[in-house]
C-alpha angles and dihedrals in degrees: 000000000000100000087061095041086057093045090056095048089053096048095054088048094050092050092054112112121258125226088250090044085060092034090058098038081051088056096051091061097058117060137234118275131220123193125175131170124190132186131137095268096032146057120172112173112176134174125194114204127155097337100314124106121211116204132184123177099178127080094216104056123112100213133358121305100195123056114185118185105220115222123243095254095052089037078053092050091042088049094045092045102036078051087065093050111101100211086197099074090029089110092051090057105137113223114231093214141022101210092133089071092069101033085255082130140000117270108250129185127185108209116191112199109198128178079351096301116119122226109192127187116235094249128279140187119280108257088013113081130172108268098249095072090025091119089034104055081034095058092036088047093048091057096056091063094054 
């Protein structure tokens, strides 16, 4: 009799999820985000995916040079903010200045890939996003200077 009523109780414990069981299962939720910018003097090229952030400044690079792994708080805030993002109207986002069209700034686009379907913005200017992903492309662009 104890011997089953152990092996239930271990059972039940070893079934509880774990921090990292909850943390992947969080990160599945949120997709994955693209951000480029592109401008004669300057490439930027990030991906966010489960708390890690891939960066590559050069043109000419096959895959991503820098890896930066995001903290828990700043992974919380991109979570809470990407969350508020309708990924729906993503690509009717309304740009607040057109200084790409005159190289006043470098033509930047966030792209969020989510269950394998792309949902790309309609282009911006790079350091001026719709208002809509503002916090979002600030907070993503402020960890890449870190």
């Amino acid at each position: 009799m104890r011997v089953l009523l152990g092996m239930i109780l271990l059972f039940f414990v070893g079934c509880k999820p774990t921090k990292s069981d909850v943390n992947n299962h969080q990160n599945k939720d949120i997709p994955v985000i693209k951000y480029e910018a592109n401008a004669r003097n300057l490439f930027l090229n990030i991906k966010i995916e489960n708390q890690v952030l891939f960066v590559s400044r050069s043109r000419d690079a096959k895959d991503y040079q820098e890896k930066i792994t995001i903290s828990d708080a700043d992974w919380k805030e991109i979570v809470m903010i990407t969350k508020a993002v309708d990924l729906a109207k993503v690509k009717d986002l309304k740009w607040p200045t057109e200084k790409r069209f005159y190289d006043g700034a470098a033509h930047a686009n966030v792209t969020f890939v989510s269950n394998e379907v792309a949902y790309a913005a309609n282009g911006f200017d790079h350091g001026f996003p719709p208002v809509e992903i503002e916090k979002l492309v600030n907070k993503i662009l402020k960890l890449t200077e870190k």
